[in-house]
N, CA, C and O atoms as a CHARMM CRD file, in Angstrom:
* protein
*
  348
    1    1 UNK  N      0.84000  -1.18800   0.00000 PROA 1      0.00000
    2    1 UNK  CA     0.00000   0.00000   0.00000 PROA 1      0.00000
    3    1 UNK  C      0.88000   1.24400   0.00000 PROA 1      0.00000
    4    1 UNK  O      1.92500   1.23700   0.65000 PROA 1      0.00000
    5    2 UNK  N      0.45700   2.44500  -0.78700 PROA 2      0.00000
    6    2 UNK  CA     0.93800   3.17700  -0.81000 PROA 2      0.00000
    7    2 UNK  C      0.53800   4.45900   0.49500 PROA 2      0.00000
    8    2 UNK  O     -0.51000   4.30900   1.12300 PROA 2      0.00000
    9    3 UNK  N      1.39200   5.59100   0.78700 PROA 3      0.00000
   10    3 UNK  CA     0.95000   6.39100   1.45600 PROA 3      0.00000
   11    3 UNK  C      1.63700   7.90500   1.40000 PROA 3      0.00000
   12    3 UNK  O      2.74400   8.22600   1.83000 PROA 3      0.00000
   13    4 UNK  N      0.73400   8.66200   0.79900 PROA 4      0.00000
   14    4 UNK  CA     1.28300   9.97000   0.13500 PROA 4      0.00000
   15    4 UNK  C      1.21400  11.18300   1.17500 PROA 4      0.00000
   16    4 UNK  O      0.15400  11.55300   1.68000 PROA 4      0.00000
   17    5 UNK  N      2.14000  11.61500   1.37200 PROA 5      0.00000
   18    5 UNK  CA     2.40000  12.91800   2.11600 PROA 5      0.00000
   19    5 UNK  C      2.20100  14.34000   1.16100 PROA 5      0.00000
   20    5 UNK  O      2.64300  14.26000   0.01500 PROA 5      0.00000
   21    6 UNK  N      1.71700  15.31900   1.47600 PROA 6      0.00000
   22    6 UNK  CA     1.14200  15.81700   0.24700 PROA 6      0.00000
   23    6 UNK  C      0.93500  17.75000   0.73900 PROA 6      0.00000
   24    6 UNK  O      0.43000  18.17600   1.77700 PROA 6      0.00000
   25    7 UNK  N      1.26500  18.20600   0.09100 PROA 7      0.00000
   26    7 UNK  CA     1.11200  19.63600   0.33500 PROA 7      0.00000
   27    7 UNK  C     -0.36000  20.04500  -0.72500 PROA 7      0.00000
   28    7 UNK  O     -0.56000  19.62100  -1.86400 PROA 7      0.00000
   29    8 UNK  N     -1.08600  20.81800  -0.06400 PROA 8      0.00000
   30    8 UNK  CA    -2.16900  21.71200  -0.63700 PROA 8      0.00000
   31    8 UNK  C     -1.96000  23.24700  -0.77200 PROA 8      0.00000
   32    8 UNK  O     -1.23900  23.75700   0.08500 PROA 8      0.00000
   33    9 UNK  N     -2.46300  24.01400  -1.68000 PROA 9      0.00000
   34    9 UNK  CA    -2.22400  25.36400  -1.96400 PROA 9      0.00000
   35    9 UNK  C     -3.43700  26.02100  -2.57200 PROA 9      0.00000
   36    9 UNK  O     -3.99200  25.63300  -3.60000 PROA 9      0.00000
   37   10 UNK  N     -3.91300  27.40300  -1.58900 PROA 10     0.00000
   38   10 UNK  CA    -5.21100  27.92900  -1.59200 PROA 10     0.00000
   39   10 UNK  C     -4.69700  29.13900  -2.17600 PROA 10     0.00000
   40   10 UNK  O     -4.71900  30.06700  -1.36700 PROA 10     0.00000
   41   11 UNK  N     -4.11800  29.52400  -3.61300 PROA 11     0.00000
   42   11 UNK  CA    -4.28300  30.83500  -4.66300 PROA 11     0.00000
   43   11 UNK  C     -4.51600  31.83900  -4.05200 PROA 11     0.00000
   44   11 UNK  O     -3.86000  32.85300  -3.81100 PROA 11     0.00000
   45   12 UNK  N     -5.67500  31.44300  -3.76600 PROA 12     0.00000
   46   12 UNK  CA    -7.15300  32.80200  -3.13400 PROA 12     0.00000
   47   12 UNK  C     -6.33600  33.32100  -2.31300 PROA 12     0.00000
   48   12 UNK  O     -5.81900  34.41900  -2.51700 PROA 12     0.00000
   49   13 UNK  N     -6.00400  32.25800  -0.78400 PROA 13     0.00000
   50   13 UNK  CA    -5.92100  32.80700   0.41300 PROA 13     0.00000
   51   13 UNK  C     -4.49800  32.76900   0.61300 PROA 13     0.00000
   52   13 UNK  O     -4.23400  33.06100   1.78000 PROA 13     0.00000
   53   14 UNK  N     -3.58500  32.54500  -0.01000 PROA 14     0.00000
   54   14 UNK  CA    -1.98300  32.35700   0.35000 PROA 14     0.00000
   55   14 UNK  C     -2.10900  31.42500   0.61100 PROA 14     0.00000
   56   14 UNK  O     -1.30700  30.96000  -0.19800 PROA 14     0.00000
   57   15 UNK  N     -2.58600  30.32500   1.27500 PROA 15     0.00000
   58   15 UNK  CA    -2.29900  29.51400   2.36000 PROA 15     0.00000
   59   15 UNK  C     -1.94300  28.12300   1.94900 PROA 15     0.00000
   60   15 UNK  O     -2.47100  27.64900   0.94400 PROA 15     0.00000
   61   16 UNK  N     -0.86400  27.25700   2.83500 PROA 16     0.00000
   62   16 UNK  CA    -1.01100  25.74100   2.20600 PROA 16     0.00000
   63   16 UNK  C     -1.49000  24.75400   3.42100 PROA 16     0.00000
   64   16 UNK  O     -1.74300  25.37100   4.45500 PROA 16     0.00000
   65   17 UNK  N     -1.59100  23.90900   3.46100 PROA 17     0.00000
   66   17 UNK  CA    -2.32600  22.50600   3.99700 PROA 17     0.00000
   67   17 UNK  C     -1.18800  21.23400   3.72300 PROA 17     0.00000
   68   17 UNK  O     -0.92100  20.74700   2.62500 PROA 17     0.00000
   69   18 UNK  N     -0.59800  20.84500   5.07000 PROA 18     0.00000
   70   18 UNK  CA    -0.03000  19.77200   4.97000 PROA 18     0.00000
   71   18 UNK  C     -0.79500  18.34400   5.39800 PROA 18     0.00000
   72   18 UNK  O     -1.63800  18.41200   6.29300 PROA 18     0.00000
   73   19 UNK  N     -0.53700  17.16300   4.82500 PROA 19     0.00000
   74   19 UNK  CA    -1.90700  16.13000   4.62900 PROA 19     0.00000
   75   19 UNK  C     -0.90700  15.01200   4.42800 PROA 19     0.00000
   76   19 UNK  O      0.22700  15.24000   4.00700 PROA 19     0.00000
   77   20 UNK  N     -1.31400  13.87600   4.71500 PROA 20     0.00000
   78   20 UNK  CA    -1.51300  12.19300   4.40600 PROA 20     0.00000
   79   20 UNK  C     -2.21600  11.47100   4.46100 PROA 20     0.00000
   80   20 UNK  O     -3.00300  11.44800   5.40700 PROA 20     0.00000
   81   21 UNK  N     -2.24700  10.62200   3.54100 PROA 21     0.00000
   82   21 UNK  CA    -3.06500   9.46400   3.24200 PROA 21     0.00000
   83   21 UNK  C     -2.93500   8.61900   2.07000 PROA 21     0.00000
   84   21 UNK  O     -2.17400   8.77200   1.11500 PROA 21     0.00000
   85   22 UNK  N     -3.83200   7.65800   2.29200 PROA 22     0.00000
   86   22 UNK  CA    -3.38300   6.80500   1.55900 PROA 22     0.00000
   87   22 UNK  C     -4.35100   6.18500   0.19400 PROA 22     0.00000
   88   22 UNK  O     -4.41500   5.04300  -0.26100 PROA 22     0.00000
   89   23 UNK  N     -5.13400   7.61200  -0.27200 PROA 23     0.00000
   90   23 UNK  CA    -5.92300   7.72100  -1.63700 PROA 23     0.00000
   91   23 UNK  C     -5.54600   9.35700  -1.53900 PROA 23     0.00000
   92   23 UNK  O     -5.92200  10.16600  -0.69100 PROA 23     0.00000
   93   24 UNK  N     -4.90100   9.50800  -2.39700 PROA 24     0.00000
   94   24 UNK  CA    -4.79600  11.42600  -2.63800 PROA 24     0.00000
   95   24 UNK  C     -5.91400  11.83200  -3.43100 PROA 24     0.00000
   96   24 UNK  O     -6.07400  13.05200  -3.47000 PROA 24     0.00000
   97   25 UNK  N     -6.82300  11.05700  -4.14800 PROA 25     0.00000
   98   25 UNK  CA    -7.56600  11.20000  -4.93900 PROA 25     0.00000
   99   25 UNK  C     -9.07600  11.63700  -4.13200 PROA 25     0.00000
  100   25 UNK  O     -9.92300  12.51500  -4.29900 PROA 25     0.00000
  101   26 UNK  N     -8.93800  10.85100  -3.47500 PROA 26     0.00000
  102   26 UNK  CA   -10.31700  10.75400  -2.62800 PROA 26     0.00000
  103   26 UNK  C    -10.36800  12.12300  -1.69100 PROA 26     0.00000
  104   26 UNK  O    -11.21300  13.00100  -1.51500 PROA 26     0.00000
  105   27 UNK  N     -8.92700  11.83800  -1.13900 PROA 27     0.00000
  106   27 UNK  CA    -8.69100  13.07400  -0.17400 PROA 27     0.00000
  107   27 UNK  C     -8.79200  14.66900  -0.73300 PROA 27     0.00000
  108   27 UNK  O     -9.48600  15.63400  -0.41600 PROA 27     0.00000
  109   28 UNK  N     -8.07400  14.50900  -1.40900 PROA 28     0.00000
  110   28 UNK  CA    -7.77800  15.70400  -2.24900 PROA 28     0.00000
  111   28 UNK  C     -9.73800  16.13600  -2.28000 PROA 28     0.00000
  112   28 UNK  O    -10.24100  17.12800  -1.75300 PROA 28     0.00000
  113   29 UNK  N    -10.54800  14.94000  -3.12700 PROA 29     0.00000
  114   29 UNK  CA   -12.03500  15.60100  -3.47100 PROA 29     0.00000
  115   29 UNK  C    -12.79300  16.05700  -2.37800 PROA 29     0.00000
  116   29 UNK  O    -13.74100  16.82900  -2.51700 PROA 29     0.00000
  117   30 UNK  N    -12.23700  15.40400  -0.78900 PROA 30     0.00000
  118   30 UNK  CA   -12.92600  16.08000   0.69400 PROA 30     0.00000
  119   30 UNK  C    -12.40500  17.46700   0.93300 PROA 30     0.00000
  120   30 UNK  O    -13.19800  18.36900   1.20100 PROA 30     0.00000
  121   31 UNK  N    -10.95600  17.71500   0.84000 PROA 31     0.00000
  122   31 UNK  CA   -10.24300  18.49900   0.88000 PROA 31     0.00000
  123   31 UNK  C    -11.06800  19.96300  -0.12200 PROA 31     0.00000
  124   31 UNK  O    -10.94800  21.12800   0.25900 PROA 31     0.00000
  125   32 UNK  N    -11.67600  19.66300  -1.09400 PROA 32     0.00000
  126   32 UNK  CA   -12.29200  20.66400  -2.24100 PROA 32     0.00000
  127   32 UNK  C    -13.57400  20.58700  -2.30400 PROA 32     0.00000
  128   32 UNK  O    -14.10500  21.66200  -2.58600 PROA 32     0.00000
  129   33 UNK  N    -14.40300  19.55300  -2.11700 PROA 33     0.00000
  130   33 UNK  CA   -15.98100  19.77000  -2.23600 PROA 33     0.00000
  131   33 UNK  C    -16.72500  18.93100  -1.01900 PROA 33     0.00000
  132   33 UNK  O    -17.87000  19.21000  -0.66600 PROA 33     0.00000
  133   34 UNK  N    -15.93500  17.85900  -0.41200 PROA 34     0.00000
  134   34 UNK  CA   -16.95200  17.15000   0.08700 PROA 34     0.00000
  135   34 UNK  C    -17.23400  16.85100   1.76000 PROA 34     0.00000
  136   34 UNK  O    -18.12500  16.29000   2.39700 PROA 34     0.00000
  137   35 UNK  N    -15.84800  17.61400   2.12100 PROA 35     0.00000
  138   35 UNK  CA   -15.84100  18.22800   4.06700 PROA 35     0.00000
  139   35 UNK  C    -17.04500  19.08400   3.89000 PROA 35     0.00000
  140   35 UNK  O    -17.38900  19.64600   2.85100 PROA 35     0.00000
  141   36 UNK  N    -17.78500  19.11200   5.33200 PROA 36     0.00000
  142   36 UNK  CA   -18.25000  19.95900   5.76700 PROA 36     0.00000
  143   36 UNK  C    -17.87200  21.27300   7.03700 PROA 36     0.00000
  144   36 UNK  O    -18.52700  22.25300   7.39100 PROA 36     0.00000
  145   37 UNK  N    -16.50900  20.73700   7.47800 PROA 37     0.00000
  146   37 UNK  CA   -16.19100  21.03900   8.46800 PROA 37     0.00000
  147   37 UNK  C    -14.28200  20.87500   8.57400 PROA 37     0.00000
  148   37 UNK  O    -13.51400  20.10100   8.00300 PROA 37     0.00000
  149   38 UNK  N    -14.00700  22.17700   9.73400 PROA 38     0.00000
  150   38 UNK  CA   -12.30600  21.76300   9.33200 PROA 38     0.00000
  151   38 UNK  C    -11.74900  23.32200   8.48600 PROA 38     0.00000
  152   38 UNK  O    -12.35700  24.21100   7.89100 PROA 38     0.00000
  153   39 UNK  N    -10.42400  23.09500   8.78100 PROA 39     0.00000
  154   39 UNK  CA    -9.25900  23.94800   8.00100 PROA 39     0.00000
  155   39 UNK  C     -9.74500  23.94400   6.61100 PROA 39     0.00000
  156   39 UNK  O    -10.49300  24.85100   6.24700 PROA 39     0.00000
  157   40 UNK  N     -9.49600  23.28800   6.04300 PROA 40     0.00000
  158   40 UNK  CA    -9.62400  23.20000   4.47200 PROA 40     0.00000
  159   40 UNK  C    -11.24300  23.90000   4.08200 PROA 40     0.00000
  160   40 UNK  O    -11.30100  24.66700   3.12000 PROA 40     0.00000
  161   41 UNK  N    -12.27400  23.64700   4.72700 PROA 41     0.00000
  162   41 UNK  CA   -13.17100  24.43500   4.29600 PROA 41     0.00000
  163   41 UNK  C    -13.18000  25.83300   4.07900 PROA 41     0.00000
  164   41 UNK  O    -13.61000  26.24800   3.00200 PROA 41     0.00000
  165   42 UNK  N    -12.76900  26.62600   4.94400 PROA 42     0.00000
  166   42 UNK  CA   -12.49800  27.84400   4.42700 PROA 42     0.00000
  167   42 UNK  C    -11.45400  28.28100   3.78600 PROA 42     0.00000
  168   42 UNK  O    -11.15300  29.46600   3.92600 PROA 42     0.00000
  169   43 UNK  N    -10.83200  27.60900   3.12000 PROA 43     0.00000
  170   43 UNK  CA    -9.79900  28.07800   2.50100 PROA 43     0.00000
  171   43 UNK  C     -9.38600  27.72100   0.66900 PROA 43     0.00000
  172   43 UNK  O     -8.42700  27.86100  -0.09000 PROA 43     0.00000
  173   44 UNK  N    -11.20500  27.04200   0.61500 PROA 44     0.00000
  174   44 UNK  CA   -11.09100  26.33900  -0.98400 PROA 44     0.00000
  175   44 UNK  C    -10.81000  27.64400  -2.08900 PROA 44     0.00000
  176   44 UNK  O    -11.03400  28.76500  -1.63300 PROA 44     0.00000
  177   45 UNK  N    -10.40800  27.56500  -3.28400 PROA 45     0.00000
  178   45 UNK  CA   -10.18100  26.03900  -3.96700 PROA 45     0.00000
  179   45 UNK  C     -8.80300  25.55600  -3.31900 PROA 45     0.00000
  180   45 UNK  O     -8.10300  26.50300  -2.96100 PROA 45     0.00000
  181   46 UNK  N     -8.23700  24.23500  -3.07900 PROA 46     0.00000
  182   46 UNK  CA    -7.05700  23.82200  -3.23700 PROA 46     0.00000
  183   46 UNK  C     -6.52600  23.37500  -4.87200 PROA 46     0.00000
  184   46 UNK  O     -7.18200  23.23900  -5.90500 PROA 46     0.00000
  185   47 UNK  N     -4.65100  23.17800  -4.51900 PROA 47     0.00000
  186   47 UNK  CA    -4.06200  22.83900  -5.36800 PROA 47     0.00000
  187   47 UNK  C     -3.26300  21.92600  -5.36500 PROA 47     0.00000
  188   47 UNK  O     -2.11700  22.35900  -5.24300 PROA 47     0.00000
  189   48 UNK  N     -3.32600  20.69200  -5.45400 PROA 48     0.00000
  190   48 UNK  CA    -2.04200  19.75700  -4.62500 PROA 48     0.00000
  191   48 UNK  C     -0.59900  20.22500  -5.37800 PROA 48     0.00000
  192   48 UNK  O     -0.50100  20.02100  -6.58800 PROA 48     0.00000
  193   49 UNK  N      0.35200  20.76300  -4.75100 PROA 49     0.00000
  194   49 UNK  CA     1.59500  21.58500  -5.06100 PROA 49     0.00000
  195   49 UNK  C      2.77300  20.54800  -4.78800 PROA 49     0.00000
  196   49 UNK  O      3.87600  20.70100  -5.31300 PROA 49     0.00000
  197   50 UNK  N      2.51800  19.61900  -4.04600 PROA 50     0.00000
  198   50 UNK  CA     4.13800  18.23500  -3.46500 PROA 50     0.00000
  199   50 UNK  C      3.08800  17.05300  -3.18200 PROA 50     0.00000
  200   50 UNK  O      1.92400  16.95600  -2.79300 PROA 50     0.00000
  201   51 UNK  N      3.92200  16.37800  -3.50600 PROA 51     0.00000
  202   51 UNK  CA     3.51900  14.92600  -2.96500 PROA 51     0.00000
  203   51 UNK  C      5.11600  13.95500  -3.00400 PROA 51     0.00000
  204   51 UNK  O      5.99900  14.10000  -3.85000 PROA 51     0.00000
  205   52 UNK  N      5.13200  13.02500  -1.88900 PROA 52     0.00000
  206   52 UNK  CA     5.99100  12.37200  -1.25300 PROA 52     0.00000
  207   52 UNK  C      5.70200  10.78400  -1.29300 PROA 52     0.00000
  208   52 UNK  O      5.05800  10.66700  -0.25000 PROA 52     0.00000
  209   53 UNK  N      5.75300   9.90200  -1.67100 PROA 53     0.00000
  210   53 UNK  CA     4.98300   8.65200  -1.65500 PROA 53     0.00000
  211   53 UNK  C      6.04100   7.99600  -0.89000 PROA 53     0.00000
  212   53 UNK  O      7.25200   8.18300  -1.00000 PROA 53     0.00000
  213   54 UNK  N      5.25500   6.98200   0.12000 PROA 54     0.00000
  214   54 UNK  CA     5.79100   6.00700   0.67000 PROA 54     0.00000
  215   54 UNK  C      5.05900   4.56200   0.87600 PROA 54     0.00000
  216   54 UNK  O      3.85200   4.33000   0.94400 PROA 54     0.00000
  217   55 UNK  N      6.23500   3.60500   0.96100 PROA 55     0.00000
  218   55 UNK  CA     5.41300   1.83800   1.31800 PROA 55     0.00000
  219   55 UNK  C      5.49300   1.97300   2.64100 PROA 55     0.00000
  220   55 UNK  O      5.17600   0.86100   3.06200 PROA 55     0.00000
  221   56 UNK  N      5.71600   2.63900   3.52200 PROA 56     0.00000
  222   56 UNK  CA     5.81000   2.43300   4.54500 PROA 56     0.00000
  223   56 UNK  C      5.04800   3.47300   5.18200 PROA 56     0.00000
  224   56 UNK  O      4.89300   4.45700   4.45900 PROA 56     0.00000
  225   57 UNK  N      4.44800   3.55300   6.49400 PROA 57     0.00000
  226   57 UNK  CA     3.20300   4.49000   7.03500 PROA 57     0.00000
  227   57 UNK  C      3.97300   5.27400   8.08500 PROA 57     0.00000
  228   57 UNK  O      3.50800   6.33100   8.51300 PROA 57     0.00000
  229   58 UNK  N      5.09100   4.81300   8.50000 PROA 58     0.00000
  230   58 UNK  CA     5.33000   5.26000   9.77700 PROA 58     0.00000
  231   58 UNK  C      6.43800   6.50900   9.14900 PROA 58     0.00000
  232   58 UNK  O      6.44600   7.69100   9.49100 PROA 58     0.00000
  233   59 UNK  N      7.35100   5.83400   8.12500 PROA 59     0.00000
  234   59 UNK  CA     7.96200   6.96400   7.27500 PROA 59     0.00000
  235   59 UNK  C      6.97000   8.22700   6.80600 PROA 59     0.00000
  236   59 UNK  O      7.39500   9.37500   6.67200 PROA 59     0.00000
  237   60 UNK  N      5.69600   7.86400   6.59800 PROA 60     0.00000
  238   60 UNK  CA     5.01500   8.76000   5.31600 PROA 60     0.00000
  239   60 UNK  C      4.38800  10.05900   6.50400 PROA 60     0.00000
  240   60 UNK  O      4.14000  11.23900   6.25200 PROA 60     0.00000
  241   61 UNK  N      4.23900   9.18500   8.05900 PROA 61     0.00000
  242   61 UNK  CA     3.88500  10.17500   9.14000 PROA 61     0.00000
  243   61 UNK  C      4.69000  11.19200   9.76400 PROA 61     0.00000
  244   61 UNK  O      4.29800  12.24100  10.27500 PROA 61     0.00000
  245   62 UNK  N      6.36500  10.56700   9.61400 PROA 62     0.00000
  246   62 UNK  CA     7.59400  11.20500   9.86800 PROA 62     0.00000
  247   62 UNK  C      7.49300  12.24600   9.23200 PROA 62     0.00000
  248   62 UNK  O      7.35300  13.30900   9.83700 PROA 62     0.00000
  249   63 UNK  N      7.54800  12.18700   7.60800 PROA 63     0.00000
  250   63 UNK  CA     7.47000  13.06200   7.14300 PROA 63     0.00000
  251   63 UNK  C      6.19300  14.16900   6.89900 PROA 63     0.00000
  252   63 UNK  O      6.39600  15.24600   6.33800 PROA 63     0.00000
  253   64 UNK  N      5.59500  13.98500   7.12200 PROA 64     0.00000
  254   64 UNK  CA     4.13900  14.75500   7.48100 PROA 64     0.00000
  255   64 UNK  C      4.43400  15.48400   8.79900 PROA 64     0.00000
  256   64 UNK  O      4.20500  16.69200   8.75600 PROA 64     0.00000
  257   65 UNK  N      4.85800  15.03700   9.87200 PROA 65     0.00000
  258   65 UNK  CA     5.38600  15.81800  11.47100 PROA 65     0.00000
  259   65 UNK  C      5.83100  16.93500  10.67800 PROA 65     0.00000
  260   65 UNK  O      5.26000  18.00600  10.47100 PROA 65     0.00000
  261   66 UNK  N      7.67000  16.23300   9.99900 PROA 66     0.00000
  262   66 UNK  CA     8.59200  17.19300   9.74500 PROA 66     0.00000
  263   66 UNK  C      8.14900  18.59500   8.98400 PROA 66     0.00000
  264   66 UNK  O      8.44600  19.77400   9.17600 PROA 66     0.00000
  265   67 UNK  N      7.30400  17.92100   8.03800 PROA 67     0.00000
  266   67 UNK  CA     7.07300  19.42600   7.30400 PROA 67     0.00000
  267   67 UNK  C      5.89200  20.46600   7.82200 PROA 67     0.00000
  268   67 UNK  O      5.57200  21.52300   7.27900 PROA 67     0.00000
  269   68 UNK  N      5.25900  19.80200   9.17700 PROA 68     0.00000
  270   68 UNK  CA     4.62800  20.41200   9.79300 PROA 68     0.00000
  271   68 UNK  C      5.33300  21.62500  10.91500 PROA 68     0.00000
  272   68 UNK  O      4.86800  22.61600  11.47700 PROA 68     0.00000
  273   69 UNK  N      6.58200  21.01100  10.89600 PROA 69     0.00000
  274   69 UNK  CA     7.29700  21.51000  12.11800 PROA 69     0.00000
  275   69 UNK  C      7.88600  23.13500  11.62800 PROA 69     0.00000
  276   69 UNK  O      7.19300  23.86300  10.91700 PROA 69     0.00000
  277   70 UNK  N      9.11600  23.50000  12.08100 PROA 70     0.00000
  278   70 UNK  CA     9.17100  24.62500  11.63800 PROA 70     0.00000
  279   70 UNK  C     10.54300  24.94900  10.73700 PROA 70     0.00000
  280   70 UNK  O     10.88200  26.00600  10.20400 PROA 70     0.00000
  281   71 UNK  N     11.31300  23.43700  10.76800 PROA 71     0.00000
  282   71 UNK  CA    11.85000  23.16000   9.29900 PROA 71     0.00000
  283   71 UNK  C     11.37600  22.91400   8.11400 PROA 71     0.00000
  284   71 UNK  O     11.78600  23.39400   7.05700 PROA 71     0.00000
  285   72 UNK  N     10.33500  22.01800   8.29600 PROA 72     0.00000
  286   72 UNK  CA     9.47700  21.79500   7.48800 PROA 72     0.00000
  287   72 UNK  C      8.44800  23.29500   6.77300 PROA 72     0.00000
  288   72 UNK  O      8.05700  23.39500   5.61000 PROA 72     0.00000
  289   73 UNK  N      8.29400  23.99600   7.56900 PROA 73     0.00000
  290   73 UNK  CA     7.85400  25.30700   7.26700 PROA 73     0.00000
  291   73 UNK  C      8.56500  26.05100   6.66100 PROA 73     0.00000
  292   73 UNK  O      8.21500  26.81200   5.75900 PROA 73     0.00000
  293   74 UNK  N      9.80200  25.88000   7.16800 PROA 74     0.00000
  294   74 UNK  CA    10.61900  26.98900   6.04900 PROA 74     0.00000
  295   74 UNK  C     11.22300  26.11400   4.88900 PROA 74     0.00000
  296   74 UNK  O     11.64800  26.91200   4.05400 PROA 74     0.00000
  297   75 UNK  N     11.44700  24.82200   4.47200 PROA 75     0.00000
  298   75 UNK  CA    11.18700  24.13500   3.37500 PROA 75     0.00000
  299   75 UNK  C     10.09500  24.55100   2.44900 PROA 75     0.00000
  300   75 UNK  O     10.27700  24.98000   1.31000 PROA 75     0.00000
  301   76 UNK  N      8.80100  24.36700   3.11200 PROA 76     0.00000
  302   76 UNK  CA     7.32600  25.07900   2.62300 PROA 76     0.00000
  303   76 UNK  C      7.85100  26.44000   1.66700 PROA 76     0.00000
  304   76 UNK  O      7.73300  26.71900   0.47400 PROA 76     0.00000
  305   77 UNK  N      8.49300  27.12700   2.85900 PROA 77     0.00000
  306   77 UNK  CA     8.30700  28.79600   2.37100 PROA 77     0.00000
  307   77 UNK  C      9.59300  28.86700   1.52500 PROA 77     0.00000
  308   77 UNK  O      9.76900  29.87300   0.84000 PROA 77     0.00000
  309   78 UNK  N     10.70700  27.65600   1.52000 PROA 78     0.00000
  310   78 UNK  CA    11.99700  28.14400   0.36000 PROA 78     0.00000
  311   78 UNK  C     10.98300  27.98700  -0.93800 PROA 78     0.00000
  312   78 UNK  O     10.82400  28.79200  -1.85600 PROA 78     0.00000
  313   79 UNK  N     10.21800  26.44800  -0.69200 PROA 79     0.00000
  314   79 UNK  CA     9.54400  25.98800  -2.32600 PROA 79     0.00000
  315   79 UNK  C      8.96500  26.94300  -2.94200 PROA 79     0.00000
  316   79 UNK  O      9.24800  27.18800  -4.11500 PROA 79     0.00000
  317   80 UNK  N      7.70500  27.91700  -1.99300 PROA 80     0.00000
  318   80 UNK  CA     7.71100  29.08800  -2.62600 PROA 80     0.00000
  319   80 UNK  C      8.44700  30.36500  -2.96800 PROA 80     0.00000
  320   80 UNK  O      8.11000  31.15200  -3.85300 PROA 80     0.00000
  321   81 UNK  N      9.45500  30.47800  -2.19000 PROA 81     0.00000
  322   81 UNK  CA    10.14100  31.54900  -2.59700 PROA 81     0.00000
  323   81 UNK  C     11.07700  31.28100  -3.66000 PROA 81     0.00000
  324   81 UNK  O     11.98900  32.09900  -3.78200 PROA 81     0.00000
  325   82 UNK  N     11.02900  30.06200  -4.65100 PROA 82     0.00000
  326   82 UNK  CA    11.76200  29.76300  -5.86500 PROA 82     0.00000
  327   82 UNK  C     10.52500  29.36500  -6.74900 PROA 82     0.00000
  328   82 UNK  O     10.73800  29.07700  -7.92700 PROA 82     0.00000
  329   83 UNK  N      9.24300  29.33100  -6.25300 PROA 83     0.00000
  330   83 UNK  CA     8.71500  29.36100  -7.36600 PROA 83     0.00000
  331   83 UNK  C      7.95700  28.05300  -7.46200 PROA 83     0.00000
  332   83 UNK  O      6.91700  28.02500  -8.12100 PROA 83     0.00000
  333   84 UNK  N      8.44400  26.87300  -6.79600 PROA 84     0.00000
  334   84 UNK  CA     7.88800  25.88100  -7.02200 PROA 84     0.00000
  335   84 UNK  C      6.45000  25.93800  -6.89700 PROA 84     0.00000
  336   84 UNK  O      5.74200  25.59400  -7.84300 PROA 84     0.00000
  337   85 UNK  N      5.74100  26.52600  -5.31600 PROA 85     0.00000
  338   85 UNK  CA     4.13200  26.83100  -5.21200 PROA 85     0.00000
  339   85 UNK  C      4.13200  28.15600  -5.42100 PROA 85     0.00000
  340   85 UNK  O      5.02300  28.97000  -5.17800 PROA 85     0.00000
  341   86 UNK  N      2.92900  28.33500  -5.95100 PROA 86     0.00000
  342   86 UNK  CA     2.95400  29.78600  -6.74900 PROA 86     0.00000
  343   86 UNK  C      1.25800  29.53800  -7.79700 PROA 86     0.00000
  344   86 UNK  O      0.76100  28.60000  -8.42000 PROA 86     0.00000
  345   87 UNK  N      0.90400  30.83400  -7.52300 PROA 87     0.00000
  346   87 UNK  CA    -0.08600  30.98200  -8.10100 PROA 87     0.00000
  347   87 UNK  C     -0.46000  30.63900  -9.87000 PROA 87     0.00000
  348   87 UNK  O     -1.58500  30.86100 -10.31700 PROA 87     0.00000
């Protein structure tokens, strides 16, 4: 089984959304139309901007912490400040 670590990006609002799981497809469509409730609701449309795949769950959570943390944040903010997320 696979398990994708995954950055989101809201145009509108600046903002990104760090996420895992293990259908990006599915997630991604709660993430944009089908939550009722939560972060991501106010902040639609998303854009999935990174994704990270792993066979392993405990790796794919590691890395989900890390880029939550505040290395991981300024990773976030180099990707945009070269352009990678970007409107």
């Amino acid at each position: 089984m696979e398990f994708v670590v995954y950055i989101l990006y809201s145009e509108k609002f600046d903002k990104t959304y760090v996420g895992y799981t293990s259908s990006l497809i599915e997630r991604f469509k709660s993430h944009n139309s089908l939550a009722n409730s939560g972060f991501t609701l106010k902040f639609r449309p998303w854009k999935v901007v990174y994704i990270d795949v792993y066979f392993d769950k405990s790796m794919a959570l590691k890395k989900e912490k890390w880029l939550k943390s505040g290395n991981g944040r300024t990773f976030i903010a180099e990707l945009k400040k070269n352009g990678f997320i970007s409107a």
